[in-house]
N, C-alpha and C positions, 0 to 999 in steps of 0.2 A: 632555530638557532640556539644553540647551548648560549646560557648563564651563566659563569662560575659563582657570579652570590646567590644567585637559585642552587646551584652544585654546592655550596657550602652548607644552606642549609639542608637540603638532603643528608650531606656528609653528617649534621650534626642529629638530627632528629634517628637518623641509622643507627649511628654509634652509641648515643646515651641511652635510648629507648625503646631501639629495635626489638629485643628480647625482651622487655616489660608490654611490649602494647600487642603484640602478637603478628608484627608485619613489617618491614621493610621496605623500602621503596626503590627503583634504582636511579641513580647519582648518574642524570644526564644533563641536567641546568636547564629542564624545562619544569616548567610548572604543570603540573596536571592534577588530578581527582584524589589520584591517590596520594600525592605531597601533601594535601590538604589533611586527607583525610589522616594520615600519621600525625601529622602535626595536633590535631585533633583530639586522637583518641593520649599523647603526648601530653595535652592541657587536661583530658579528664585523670589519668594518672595523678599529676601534680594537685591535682582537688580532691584528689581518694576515691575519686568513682570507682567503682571493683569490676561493673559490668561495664567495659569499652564499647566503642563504638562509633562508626563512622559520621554518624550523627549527631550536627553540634544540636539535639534537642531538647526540650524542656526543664530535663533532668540537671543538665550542662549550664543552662541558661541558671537555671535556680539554682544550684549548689555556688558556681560561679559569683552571683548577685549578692547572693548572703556572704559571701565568703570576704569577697572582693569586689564592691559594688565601683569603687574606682582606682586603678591601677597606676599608678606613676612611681619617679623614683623613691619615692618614700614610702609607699606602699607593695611594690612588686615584693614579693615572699623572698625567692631565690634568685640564683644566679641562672639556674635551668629555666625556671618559670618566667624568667625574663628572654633567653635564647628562642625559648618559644614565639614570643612574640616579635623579635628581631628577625627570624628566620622568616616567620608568616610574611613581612614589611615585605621584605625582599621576594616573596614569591609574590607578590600583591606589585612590585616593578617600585615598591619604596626604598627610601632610606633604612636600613636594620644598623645603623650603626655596627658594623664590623661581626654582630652576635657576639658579643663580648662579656655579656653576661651583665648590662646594666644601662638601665633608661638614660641613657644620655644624651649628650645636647642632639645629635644628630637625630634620635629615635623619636626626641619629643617635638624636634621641629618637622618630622617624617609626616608624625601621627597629628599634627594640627592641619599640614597638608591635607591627610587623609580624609580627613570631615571636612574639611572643607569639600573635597571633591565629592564626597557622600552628601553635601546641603546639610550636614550635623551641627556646622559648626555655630552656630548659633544655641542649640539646643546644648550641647555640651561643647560649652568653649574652656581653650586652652587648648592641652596637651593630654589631658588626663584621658585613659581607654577606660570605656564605658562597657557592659556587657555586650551589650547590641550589637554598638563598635565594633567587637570581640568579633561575634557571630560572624558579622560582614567582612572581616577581616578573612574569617578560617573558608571562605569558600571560590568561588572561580565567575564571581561576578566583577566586571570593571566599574568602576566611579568615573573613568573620564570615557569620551568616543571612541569605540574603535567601528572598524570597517564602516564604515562611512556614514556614522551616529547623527543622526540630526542632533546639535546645539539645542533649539527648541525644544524637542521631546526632551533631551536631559534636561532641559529647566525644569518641566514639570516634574521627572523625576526625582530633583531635588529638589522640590520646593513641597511634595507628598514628602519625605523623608521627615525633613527640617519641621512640619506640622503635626504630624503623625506620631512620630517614632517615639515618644514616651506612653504610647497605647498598650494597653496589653499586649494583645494579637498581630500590631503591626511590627515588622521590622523589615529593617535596610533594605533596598531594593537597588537594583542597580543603576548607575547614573549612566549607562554608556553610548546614549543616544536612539535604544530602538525599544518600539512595544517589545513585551513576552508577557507568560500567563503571569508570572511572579509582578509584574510591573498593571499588567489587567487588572488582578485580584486585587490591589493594594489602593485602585480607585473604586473599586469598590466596596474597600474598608471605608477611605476616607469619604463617602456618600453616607455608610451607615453611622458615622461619628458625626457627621453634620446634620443627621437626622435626629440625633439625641438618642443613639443606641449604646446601653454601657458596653463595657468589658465584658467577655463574654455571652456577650448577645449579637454585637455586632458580629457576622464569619465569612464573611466577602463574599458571599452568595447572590444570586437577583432573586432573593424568595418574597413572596409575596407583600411580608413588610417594608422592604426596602422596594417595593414598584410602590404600595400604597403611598411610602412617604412621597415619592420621586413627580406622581401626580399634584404635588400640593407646593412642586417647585421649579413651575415655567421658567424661564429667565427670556428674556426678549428684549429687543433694541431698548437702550438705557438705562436696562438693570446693571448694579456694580454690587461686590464685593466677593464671598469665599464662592457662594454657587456660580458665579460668574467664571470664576479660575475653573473650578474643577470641570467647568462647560468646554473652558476652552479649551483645555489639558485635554479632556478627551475626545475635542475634535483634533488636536496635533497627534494623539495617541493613532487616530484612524488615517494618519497621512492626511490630512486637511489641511491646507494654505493657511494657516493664522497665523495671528500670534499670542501668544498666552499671556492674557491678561486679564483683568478682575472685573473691566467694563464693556458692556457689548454694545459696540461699535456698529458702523456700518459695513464696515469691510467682514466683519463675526457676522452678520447678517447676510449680506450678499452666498457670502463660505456657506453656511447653513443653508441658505436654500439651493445652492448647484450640491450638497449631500443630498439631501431630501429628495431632490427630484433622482438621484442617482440610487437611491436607495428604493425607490419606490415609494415614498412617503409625501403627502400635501406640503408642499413649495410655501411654508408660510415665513421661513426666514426667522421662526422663534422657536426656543428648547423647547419643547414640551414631552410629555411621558414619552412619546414615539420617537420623538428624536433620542430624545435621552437614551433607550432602550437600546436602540440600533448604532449607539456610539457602545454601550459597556458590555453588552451581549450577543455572539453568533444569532441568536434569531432573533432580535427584536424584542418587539411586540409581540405576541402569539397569537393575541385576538385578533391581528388581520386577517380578512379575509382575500387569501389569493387566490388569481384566475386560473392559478395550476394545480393539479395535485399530482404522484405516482403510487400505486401502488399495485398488491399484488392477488388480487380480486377480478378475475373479469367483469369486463363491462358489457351489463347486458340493458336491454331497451328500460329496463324496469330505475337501474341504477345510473343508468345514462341520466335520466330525467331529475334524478334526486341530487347530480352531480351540478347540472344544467339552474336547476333549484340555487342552488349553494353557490352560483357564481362562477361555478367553473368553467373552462372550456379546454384547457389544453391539460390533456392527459400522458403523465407515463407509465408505459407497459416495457414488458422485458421481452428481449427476441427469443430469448430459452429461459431452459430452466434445468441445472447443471444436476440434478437429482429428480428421480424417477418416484420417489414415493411421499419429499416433503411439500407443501404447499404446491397441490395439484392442480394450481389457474395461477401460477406466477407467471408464467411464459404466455403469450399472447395466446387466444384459444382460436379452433378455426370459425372465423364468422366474425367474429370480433372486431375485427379493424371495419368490417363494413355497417358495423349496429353503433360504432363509434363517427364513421361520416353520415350515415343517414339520419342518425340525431344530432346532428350539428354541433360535434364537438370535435376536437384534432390530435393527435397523437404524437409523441416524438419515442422514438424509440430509445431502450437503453440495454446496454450488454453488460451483463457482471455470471464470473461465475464464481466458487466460492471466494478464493482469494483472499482469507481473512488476517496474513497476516505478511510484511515483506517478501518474504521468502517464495509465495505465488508471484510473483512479479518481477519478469526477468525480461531478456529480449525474444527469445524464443516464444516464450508464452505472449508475450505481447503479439507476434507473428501470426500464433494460433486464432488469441483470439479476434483479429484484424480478418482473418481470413473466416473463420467460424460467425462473426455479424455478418458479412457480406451476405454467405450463403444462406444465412439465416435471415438477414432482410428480404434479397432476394426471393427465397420461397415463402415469404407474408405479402408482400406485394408494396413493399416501399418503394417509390419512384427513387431517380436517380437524382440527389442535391438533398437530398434527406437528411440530417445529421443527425448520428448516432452518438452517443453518450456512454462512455465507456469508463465503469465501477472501479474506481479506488476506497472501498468501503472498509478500514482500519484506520487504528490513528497511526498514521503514518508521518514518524520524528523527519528532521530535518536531510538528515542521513538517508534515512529509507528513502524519501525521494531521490536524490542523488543517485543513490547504489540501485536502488531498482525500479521505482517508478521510471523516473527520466528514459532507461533503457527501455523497459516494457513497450512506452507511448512512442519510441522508437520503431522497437518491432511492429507496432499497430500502423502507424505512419505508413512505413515500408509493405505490406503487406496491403493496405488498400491502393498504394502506389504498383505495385502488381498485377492489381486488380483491376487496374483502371482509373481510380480514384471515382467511384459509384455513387461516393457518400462521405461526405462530410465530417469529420473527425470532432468531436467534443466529449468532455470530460469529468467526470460525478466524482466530487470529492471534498475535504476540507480546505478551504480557502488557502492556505500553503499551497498544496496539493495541487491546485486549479490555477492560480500566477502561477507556481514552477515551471507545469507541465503545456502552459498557454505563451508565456516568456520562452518557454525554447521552443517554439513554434510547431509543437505537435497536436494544440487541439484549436478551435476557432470563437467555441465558447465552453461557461461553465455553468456546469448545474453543482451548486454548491449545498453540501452538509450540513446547514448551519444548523440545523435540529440537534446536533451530538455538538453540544458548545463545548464539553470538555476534552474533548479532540485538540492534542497540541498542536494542530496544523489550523483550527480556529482560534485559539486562546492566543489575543493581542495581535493576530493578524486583519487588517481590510478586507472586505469585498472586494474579489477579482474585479479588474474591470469590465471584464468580457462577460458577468454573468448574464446569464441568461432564465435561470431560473433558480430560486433561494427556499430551500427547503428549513419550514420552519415550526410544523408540529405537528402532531398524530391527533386528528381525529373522526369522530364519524357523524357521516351525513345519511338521510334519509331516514325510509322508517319501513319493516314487513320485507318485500321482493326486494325493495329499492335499494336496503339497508347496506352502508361499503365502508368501510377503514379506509384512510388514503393518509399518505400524508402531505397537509397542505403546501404549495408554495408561491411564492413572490413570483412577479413574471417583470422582465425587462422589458420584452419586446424582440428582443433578437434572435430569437429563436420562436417560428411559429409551430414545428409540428406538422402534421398531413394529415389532410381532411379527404385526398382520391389518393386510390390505391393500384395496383395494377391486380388482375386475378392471381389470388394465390396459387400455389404450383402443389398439387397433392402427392400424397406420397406415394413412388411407382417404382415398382420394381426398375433394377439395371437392364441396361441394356449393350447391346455393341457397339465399341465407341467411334465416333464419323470421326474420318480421316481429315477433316478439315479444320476439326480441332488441334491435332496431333503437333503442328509445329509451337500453336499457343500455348499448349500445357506441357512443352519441353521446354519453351522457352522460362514461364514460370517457374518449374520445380527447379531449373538450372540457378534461376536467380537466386530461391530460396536459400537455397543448398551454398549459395558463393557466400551465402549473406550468415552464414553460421560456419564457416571455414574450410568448405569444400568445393574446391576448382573444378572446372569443368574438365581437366583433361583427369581426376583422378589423384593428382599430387603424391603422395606417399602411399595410397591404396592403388592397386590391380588394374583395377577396372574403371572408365570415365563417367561422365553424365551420361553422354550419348549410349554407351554401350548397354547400359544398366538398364536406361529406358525404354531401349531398342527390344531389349531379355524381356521385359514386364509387357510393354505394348504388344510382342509379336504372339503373347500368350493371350490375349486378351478376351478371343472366344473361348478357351478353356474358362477363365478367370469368372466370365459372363455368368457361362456355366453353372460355375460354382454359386457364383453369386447367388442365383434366383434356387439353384435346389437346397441352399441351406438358409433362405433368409436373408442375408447377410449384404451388406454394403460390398461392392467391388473395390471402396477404396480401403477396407482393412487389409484385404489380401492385397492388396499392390502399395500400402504403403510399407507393410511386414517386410517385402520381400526386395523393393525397391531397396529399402533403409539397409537390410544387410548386407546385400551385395556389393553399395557405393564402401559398406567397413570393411571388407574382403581385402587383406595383406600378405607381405610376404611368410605373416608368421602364419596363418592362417592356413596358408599353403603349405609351410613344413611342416605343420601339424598333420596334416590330410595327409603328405608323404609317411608319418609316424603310424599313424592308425592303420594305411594300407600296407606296412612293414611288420605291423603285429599278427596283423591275420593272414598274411599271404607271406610273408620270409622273405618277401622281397623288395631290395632296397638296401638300405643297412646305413651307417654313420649317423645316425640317430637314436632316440631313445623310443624305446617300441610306444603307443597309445592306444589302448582299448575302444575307447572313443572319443570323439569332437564332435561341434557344430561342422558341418558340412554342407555347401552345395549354393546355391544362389540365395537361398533363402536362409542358410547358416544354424541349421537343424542339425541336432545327435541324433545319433539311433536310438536314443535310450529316449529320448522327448518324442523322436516319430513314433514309436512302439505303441508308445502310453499315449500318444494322443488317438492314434488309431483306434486302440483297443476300448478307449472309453467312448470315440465315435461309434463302433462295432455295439457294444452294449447296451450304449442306447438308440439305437435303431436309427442313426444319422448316414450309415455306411454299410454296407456287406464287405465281408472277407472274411480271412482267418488269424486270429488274433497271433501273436508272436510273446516272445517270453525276454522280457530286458535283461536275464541274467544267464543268458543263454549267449556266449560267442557267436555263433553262426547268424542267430536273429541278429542281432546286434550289426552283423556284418550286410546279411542283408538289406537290411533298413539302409543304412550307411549309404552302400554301392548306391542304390536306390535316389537317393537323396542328393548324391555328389554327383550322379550323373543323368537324369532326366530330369531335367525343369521344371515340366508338366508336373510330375509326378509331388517336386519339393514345394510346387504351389498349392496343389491338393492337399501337400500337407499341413502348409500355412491355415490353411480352411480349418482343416481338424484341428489342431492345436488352439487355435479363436473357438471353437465349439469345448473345449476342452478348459479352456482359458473362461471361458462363461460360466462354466457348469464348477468351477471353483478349484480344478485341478487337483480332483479326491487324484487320490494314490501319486503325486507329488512330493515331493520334498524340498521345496523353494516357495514361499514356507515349510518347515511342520506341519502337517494336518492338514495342509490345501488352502485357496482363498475362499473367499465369502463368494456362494452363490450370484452371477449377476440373475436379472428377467432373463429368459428364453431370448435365442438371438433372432434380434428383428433391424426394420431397414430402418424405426425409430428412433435407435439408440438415443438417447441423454449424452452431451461431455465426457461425464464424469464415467457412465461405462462404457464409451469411445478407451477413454483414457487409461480406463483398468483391462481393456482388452489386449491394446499395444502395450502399456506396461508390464504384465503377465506374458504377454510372450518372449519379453528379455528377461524377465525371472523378477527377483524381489530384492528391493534396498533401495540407494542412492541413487547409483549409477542407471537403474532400470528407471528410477522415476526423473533424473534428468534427461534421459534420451526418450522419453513418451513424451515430455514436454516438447521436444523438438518435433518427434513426429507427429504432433497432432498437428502442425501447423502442414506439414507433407500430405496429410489426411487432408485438410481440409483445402487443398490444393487440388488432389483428384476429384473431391468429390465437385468441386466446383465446376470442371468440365463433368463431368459424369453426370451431373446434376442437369446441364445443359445438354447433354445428348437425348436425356430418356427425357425432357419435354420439348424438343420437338417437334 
């Protein structure tokens, strides 16, 4: 909702100093990043900074302090230099008195408001603007609750301000009732100021000397005064029932030990280093030792023992490994799972492929990868109730989960619900990440991050409740054969892992697909396909679910065919060809009538076309040519090669293509052979793509992914509809998977 005294100030900070600060803002009466940020570089102007900038930073601070160490009516310089600060009020939801160009009674009784709601006003009482003030003034933090602030938590927050804020390093935090890193970090400035760390020494860190001092200050039933507060502040900071206060009570006792036991730590009901730890830092303590680790080392009898050694017992391994040439035992190895039950250890599996930054994270790909564990549990041999653990590995802001996490664990949902629901849904990420995606009821536990503590989705967030497992440092156990990196973690207990397995399913060539499958993986792909915007009768395209399936199933011994004489999965050619047929449109069609108008005269009220994608599988002549020819060359095919800048070739490919099936799925094959070999003599890219391995039935993900994606060419549009297709992919291969064992 628009402001007009937010719109005035805009109006004013545009008009005086638009063209001196290098930016403008636009005048809609809200407060946002960028009003600040004018306003800002507005105040460095008026101080003679030369180099502006969005950042009220040290520079600011210090020219400011020396200049103007305190502001009031007697003091403000100008009439502008005072608008500045009246305009800031009002974007801050204060009094600015009118921005009139003068501290007046309204601005000074605004600005004692102000600190007060910041716990200032003790520290600087009256009216007078202080630098710090300033700082907290020019940014987009609240001083009182919004959305639904604990009361409590802002006490603490104000009463760290009110204590602190004459520090060097320390300033203003916000009062608005909830953790964040800015409000994390700022207890543990005031740890390292109560440990007698000066200026400069103290940097909000948990390094070493700030755990040494933290061990020499238990607090426990009866203790009172500052260590007592900042005990309690940061059991309210971690959502803990207290209340903040300076004496530890019974009721601070009780509170601390339902932490502790929830945390994994000895129920003794007193702060000590390990409490303290796991109140101000994602992982703790570090020197615990957990009964879990994961990592991406196979486990062989040798390092089982050294694991067994160290306490461990519940191990995570990955179901793949989305790259063929880096860290070649990240994916579970064959034999593995059974040298992992015969030495009495248990396993939980977890799926991530690269994914490193929002942008992997969508619903589709969640689809993919929902259906890619299955079949990948499946062929390792995890029983059915098994929970899988699936990788949100980035710091993933508050937003990204919103805009794509949340969808992703969506598609994942959906996708085992497809499936059957085989297994268990759970969730690898930073504690944001894991309540979000557990709160919308897409996973059942977490294996949480806490090892990456500067992850914004760990800084000033809780322990999910559902965790299951708390990852909390990298290190290595054993010694010689035994010898493994892992990194260690916390166990809650809700999650155990699998210690029997079912016989894994080796890899076997295709086969011809049993008809008693055929209704369950039309009914499947039908699902999929509704659940990304395409109806079953077809909607705006040609052709239906039914029809499409009907074209791909009834070729199915061709397809087979193919399959085992090139290597090849049967579900790349039948998701190729599946996927283009269900895009087949009207224009599509007029295009076909175009190209058959060029070369044959007949026809006419169109514009002539040399050529198109054509035929079920949505091939040009000029791609069928070039995929042939490079099949032909390299001794994958016999024939006689064709010339793409030949009309007649061009024409014959075409007919070819538009009108036998057989023949357009043959050439789906070449093209995935063509599409491997990197697509020399291409020009989607320049130059061709990157060589994949020789095609085989063990592809990797990631060259599943570059094989469908190469066959719709290079960019955007090619890598969002591979995204989709892999989830199509990994649909057939799921029945296909189940034909050829058994």
């Amino acid at each position: 909702m628009a402001d007009e005294l937010v719109r005035r100030a805009q109006r004013f900070v545009n008009s005086t100093y638009g063209t001196l600060i290098g930016m403008t803002v636009e005048e809609n009466g809200q407060t946002g990043w960028n009003t600040m940020y004018a306003l800002t570089r507005a105040l460095q102007y008026e101080l003679g900074i030369s180099a502006l900038s969005n950042s009220f930073g040290p520079t600011t601070l210090s020219v400011l302090t020396t200049k103007y160490p305190v502001l009031n009516a007697s003091t403000v310089p100008s009439a502008n230099f005072c608008r500045i600060i009246q305009s800031a009020m009002y974007c801050k939801g204060y009094d600015g008195g009118e921005i009139d160009g003068t501290y007046n009674d309204r601005v000074q009784s605004a600005m004692t408001e102000l600190k007060a709601d910041m716990g200032v006003a003790g520290t600087y009482p009256g009216a007078d603007l202080t630098p710090k003030v300033f700082k907290g003034l020019l940014n987009m933090d609240a001083y009182v609750t919004v959305n639904s602030g604990s009361e409590a938590t802002r006490s603490v927050q104000q009463w760290l301000n009110g204590r602190y804020v004459t520090r060097q390093d320390f300033f203003v935090i916000p009062c608005d009732g909830h953790n964040s890193r800015d409000v994390a970090k700022s207890m543990l400035f005031a740890i390292q100021y109560e440990l007698g760390m000066a200026d400069g020494v103290a940097n909000g860190v948990f390094g070493p000397g700030t755990q040494s001092g933290l061990h020499s200050h238990t607090v426990s039933p009866g203790s009172t005064g500052t260590w007592v507060s900042l005990f309690s502040g940061a059991m309210l900071l971690n959502q803990r029932p207290v209340a903040f206060s300076s004496t530890y009570g019974s009721a601070l006792t009780s509170a601390v030990s339902t932490f502790q036991s929830f945390v994994g730590l000895p129920a003794t009901g007193n702060g000590d280093f390990q409490t303290w730890a796991s109140l101000l830092v994602s992982y703790g303590d570090q020197s615990r030792q957990g009964a879990a680790c994961d990592g991406v080392t196979k486990i062989t009898a040798a390092r089982a023992a050294a694991l067994k050694a160290a306490g461990i017992t519940y191990v995570g391994r990955y179901l793949t490994n989305p790259s063929a040439t880096s860290l070649p035992e990240k994916a579970i190895q064959p034999g593995e799972l059974q040298t992992i039950a015969a030495e009495g250890l248990r396993c939980f599996p977890i799926y991530q492929t690269y994914g490193r930054d929002a942008s992997g994270f969508n619903y589709p790909a969640g689809n993919a990868a929902g259906f890619a564990a299955v079949n990948a549990a499946v062929d390792l041999g995890f029983k059915n109730g098994t929970r899988i653990f699936f990788s949100v590995d980035f710091d993933a802001l508050d937003d990204d989960v919103t805009n794509n996490v949340l969808p992703h664990f969506k598609g994942i949902e959906d996708a085992m619900a497809i499936s059957g629901n085989p297994y268990q849904i759970g969730v690898y990420g930073a504690r944001n990440v894991c309540t979000r995606v557990s709160e919308a009821g897409h996973a059942s536990a977490s294996f949480v991050s806490d090892m990456s503590s500067g992850f914004s989705g760990n800084y000033g967030y809780p322990l999910p409740t559902n965790w299951a497992y708390d990852q909390i440092v990298t290190r290595t156990v054993g010694s010689g054969s035994g010898q493994i990196e892992i990194d260690n973690n916390i166990t809650s207990g809700r999650d155990l892992g699998q210690n029997s397995f079912n016989p894994p399913r080796a890899v076997l060539p295709d086969v011809p697909f049993d008809g008693g499958f055929l209704n369950a993986l039309h009914d499947d792909i039908g699902t999929y396909m509704r659940s990304i915007g395409f109806p079953d009768d077809g909607g705006s395209k040609i052709y239906s679910h039914t029809e499409c399936f009907g074209t791909i199933l009834e070729a199915d011994d061709a397809i087979t065919l193919l399959s085992n004489l090139f290597n090849m999965r049967k579900a790349l050619i039948q998701t190729s060809a599946y996927w283009e047929m269900r895009h087949y449109d009207l224009v599509d069609q007029a295009v076909d009538a175009a190209v058959a108008y060029y070369h044959t005269g007949i026809g006419g009220g169109v514009t002539p076309i040399r050529d198109s994608s054509t035929g079920i599988a949505q091939i040009s002549g000029e791609v069928g040519i070039r995929a042939w020819n490079y099949c032909y060359e390299h001794g994958y095919s016999t024939g006689t090669t064709l010339d793409p800048a030949s009309d007649d070739d061009i024409w014959t490919m075409w007919q070819a293509l538009n009108q036998d099936n057989v023949f357009a799925l043959k050439t789906v094959s070449q093209i995935h052979l063509w599409d491997a070999g990197g697509k020399p003599g291409g020009n989607n890219p320049p130059g061709g793509e990157t060589v994949l391995r020789t095609m085989r039935l063990d592809y990797t993900e990631s060259e599943i992914f570059e094989v469908l994606r190469r066959y719709q060419g290079f960019g955007t549009e090619a890598e969002e509809h591979a995204t989709k297709r892999m989830a199509l992919y990994q649909i057939f291969e799921k029945y296909n998977g189940i034909v050829r064992n058994l």
